[in-house]
TORTIMAR-37018 format. One record per residue (C-alpha): residue in three letters; chain; y, x, z negated. Coordinates in Angstrom, 3 decimals. Layout:
<nodes>
NODE    r  c        c2        c1        c3
NODE  ala  A         Y         X         Z
...
</nodes>
This chain:
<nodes>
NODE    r  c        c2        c1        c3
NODE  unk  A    39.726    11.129    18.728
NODE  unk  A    43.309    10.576    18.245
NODE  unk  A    44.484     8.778    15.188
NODE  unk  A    47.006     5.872    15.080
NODE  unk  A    50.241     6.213    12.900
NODE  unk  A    49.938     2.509    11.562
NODE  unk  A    52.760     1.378     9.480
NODE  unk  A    53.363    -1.737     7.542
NODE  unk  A    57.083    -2.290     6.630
NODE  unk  A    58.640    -4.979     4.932
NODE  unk  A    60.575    -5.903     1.945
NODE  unk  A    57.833    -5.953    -0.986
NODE  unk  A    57.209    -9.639    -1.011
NODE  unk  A    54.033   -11.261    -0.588
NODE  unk  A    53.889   -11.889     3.281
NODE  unk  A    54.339    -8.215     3.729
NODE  unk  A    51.436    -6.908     1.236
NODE  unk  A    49.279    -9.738     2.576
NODE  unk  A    50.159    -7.896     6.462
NODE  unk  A    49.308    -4.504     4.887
NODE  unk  A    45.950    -5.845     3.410
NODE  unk  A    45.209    -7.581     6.568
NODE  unk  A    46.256    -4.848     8.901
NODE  unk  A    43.607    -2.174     6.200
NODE  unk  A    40.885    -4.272     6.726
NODE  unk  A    41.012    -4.545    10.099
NODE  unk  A    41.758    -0.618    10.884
NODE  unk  A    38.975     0.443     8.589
NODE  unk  A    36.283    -2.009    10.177
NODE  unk  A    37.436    -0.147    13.181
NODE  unk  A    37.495     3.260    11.562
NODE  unk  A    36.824     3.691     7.756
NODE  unk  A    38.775     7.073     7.225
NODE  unk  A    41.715     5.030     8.994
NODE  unk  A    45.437     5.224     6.826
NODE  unk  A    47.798     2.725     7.446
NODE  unk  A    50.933     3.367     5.427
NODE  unk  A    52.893     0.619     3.720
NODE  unk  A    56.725     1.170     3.180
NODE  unk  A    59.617    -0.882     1.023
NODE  unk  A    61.990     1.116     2.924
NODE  unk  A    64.720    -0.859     3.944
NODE  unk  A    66.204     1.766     6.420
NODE  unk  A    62.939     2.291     7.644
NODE  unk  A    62.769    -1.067     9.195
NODE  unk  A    66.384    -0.393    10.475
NODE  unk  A    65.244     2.618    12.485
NODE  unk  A    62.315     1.017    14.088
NODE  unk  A    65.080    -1.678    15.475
NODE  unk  A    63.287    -4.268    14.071
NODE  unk  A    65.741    -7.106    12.703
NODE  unk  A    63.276    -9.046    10.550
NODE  unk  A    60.323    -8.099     8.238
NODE  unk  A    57.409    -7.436     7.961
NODE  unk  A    56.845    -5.163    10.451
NODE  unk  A    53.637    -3.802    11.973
NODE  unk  A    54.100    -0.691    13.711
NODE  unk  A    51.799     2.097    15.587
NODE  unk  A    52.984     5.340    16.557
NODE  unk  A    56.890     3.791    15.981
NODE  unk  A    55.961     1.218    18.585
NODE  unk  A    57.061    -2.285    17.102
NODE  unk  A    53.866    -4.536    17.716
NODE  unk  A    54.683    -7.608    15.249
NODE  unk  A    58.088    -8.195    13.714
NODE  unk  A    58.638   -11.648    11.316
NODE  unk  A    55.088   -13.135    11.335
NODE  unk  A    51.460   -12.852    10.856
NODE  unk  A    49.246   -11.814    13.674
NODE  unk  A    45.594   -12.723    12.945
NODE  unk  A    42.754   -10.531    12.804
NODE  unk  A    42.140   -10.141    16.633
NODE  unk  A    45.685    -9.640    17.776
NODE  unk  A    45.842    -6.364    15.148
NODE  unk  A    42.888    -5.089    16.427
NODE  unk  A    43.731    -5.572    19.608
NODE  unk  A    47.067    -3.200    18.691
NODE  unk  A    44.820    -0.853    17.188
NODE  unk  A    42.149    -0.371    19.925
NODE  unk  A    44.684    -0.127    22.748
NODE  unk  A    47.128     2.401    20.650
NODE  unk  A    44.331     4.466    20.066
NODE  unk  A    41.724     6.522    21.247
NODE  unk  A    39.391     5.193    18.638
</nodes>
């Protein structure tokens, strides 16, 4: 079983912690031992080549950039970037 690299980037506001919590839930009702790191990193976000926040991310692979995606669409990013 190969693990996702799931990353949450964004500024530290509250859109981007609600992604993060949203995005946790979701990986660990998928998989509980699951990480999904959550970044402040400005530059971070700059090296992705994303241009607005916050960011969900697997394996470096931009998947949402500026908005919330709901429940299904992140699990949907999770189960096809994944061999969970």
């Amino acid at each position: 079983m190969t693990k996702p690299n799931i990353k949450v980037l964004g500024s530290g506001c509250t859109t981007c912690e609600t992604l993060y919590n949203k995005v946790l839930a979701v990986a660990k009702e998928i998989e509980p031992t699951t990480e999904v790191e959550y970044s402040t990193d400005i530059s971070k976000i700059v090296e992705l080549g994303a241009m607005s926040s916050p960011v969900f991310a697997i394996d470096d692979k931009i998947i949402t950039a500026g908005r919330m995606p709901d429940d299904e669409e992140i699990k949907t990013a999770i189960l096809e970037n994944s061999n969970i």
